[in-house]
C-alpha positions in Angstrom: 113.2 157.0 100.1 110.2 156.6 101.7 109.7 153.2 103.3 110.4 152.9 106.6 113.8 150.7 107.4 113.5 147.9 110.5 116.6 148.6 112.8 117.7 145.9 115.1 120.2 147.9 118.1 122.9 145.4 119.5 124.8 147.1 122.0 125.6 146.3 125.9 125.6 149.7 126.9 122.0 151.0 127.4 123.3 155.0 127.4 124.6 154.1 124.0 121.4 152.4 123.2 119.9 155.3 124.0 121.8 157.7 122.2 121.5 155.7 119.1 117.2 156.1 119.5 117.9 159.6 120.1 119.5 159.9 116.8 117.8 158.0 114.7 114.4 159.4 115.9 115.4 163.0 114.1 113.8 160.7 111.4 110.5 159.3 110.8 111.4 156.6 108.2 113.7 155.0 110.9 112.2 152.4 113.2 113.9 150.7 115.8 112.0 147.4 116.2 114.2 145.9 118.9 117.5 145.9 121.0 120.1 143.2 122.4 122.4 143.2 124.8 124.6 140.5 123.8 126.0 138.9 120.9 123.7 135.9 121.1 120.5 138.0 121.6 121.0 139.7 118.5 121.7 137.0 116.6 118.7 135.6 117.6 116.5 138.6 117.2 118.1 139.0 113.6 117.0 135.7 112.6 113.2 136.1 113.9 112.4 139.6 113.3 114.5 140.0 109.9 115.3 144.0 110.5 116.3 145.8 106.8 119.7 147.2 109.3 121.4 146.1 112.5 123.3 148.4 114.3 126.3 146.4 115.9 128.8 146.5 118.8 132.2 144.8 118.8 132.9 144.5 122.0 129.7 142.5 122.9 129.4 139.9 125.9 128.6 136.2 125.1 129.6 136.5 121.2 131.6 139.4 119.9 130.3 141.5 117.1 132.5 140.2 114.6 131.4 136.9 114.9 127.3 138.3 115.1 128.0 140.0 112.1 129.3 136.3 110.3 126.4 134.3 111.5 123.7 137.1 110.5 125.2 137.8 107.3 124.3 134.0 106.5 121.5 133.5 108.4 119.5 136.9 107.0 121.7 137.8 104.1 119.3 141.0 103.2 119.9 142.8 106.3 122.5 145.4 105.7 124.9 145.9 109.1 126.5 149.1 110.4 128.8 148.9 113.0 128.9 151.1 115.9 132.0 151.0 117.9 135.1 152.3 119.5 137.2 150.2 117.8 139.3 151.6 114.8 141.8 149.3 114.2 142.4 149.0 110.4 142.3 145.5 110.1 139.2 145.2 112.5 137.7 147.7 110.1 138.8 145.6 107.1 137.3 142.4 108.7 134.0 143.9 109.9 133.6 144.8 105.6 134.6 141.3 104.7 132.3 140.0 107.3 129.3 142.1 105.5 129.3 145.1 107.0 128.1 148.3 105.0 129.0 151.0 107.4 131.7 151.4 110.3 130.8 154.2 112.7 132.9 155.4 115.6 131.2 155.8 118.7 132.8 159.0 119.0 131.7 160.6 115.7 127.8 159.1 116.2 126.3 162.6 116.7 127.8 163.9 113.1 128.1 160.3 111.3 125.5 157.9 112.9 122.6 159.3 110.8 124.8 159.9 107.6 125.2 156.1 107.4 122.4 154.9 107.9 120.8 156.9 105.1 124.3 155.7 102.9 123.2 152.1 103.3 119.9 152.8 103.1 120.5 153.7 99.6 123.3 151.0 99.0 126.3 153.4 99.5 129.3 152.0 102.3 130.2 154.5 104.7 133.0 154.6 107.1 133.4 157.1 109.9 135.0 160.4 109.5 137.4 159.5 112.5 138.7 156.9 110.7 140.5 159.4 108.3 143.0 157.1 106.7 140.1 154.2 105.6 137.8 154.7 102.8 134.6 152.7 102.2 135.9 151.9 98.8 139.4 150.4 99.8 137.3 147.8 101.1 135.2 146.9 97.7 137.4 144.7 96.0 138.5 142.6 99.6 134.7 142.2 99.8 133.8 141.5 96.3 136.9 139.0 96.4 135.5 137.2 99.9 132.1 137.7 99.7 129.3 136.4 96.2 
């Protein structure tokens, strides 16, 4: 794999910002092209900048990152989303795969899991955190192959 993947960052915390352009700059074919703070910004960023993966908060102010996560799958249905948050409700985690999502990574497990997913979905593998013992990526193929084309 040796194109470089666009990476959209929407989170409202700038340390976690921070932390995810720490981690993803251990490698060189990652490029983060932009951040948003807020579930509108990165819906709008999405749409003009087209990134190859978004990196996506739930908890977002202005829109919520399930809801970003709809309206980007439709509006730029190639870019592949990886959610980064502290949620780890089952059913949250169900929704975010329905909703498009490749990857779900716990804030708490980015420093093992954040780069491990990226390169998943990078080569069109779903990844789930490692905190999230009791969920496997797969469980979720057939609700997404039943909801989504």
């Amino acid at each position: 794999m040796n194109t470089t993947t666009r990476i959209l960052v929407v989170e409202d915390f700038k340390s976690h910002r921070h932390l995810i352009g720490s981690l993803l700059g251990r490698n060189p074919s990652l490029d983060v092209i932009a951040e948003a703070s807020d579930g509108e910004e990165g819906v709008t960023l999405a749409q003009q900048l087209t990134p190859d993966l978004i990196l996506l908060d739930i908890g977002l102010p202005k829109l919520n990152g399930l809801e970003v996560a709809r309206q980007i799958s439709a509006l730029v249905p190639s870019a592949k989303i990886v959610f980064f948050t502290q949620e780890r409700d089952v059913d949250i985690v169900r929704i975010a795969f329905i909703l498009g999502a490749w990857g779900f990574v716990l804030k708490q497990d980015a420093e093992p899991d954040l780069l491990k997913a990226v390169n998943s979905v990078r080569e069109g593998v779903r990844f789930v955190s490692r905190g999230l013992a009791n969920v496997s990526a797969s469980s979720f193929e057939s609700a997404v192959e039943d909801v989504m084309p």
